[in-house]
N, C-alpha and C positions, 0 to 999 in steps of 0.2 A: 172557984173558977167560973161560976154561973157570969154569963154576959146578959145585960138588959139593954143594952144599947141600941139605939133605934136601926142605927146604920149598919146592924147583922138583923137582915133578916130570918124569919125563922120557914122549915122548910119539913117536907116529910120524903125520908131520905130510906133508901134502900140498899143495905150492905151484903153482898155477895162474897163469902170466902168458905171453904173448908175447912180453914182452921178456926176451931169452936175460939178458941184464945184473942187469936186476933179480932173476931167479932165481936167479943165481949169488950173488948180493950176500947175500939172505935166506938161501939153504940154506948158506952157507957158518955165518952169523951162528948159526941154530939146530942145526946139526952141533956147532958147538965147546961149545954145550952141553949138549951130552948126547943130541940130539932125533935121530930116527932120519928123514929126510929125502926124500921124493922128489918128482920133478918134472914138469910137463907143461904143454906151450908150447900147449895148446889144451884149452876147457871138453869137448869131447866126449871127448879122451884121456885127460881128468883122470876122467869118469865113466864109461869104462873100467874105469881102475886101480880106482875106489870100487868096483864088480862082483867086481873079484878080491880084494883087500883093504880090512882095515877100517882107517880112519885115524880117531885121536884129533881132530883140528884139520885143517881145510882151509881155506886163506891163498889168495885168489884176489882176481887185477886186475878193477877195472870196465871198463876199456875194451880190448878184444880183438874182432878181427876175427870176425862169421859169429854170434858169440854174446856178449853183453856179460854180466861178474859178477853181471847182478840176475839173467837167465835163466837164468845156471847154475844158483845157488843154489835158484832155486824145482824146477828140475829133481833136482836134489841130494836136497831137502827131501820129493819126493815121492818116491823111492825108498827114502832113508837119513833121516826123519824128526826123528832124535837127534844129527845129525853137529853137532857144533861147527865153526861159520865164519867164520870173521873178511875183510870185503871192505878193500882199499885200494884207494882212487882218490886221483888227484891233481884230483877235482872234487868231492868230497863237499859244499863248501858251491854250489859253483856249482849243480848239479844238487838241491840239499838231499836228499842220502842220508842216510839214517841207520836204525838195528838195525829200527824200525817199518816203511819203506818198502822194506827191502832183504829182509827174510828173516834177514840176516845177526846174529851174535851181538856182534858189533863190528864196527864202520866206522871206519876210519882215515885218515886223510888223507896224503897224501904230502910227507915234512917232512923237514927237517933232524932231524927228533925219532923218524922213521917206526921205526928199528931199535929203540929206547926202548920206545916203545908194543907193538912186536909185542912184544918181548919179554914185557913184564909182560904184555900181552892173552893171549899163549899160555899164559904158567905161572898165569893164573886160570881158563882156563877148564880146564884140564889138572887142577886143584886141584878145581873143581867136577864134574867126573867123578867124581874118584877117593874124594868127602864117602858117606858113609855116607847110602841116603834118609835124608830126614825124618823125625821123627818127626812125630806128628800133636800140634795142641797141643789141653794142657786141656779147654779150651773146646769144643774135637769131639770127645773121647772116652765125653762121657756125664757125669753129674750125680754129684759127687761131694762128701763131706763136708767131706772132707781138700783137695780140690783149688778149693773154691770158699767163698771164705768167704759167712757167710748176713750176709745186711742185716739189720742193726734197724732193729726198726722201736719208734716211739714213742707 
C-alpha cells in the first residue's frame, strides 16, 4: 500500500483518540505512507505535543472522555490559529457536525470508507499547505489597460 508519488505529499500528523485501536489502525495506515505519525489518547496530551512541536494535520475523535473533539479544536484554534484538522465521529449526521459547526477543516464520519477519506482528506489539506499564496486577482490589483477590457459603448 506504500505511495511514492510526488503528488501526496508527506506530512507530520497528530492523531487524537482514546481508543488505543482506532489509533493504531490510522497511525499504522498513514506511516506506511510516508506520513510521520504521532499519538495521544487524550485532547489535553494532544495540546501538549502541539506546544512542543508543529504538526501539518491533526486527526482527532469527537467523542473522548473530560473533553469532546469540538473543545479541542476550538482550544487548538486559539493557540495554533492555522493548524489543519480533520474530526471523525461516528455521529456526525446524528449530532449534525460538520467543517461550519466544528472548527474543524473536514469532518468525517466513521465508515467502512473512513481509511479512504482520511487518506485523500490528509493529502489535500497537506497539498493546500504546501500551494504557493495566492496571487491577488485582476480585478484587486488596480485599473488596467491590458487587464480589463473597456465596454463600448454605443
Amino acid at each position: 500500500m506504500a505511495n511514492t508519488s510526488s503528488s501526496n505529499p508527506r506530512g507530520r500528523i497528530l492523531l487524537v483518540d482514546d481508543n488505543s485501536l482506532g489509533l493504531a489502525a490510522r497511525r499504522s495506515v498513514l506511516e506506511e505512507l510516508g506520513h510521520k505519525v504521532h499519538t495521544s489518547g487524550t485532547p489535553l496530551e494532544a495540546l501538549e505535543l502541539c506546544a512542543k512541536q508543529r504538526f501539518d494535520v491533526v486527526v482527532t475523535d469527537y467523542k473522548m472522555p473530560k473533553m469532546d473533539g469540538v473543545e479541542f479544536i476550538g482550544r487548538l484554534r486559539k493557540l495554533y490559529p492555522s493548524s489543519a484538522v480533520i474530526l471523525i465521529s461516528g455521529f456526525t449526521d446524528t449530532l449534525g457536525l460538520t467543517e461550519a459547526n466544528t472548527g474543524a477543516d473536514v469532518v468525517l464520519q466513521k465508515s467502512n470508507n473512513e481509511v479512504t477519506h482520511l487518506v485523500r482528506s490528509v493529502n489535500r489539506l497537506l497539498r493546500k499547505q504546501q500551494q504557493p499564496a495566492a496571487k491577488k486577482p485582476p480585478s484587486s490589483q488596480g485599473p488596467s489597460a491590458e487587464k480589463r477590457p473597456d465596454k463600448k459603448t454605443r
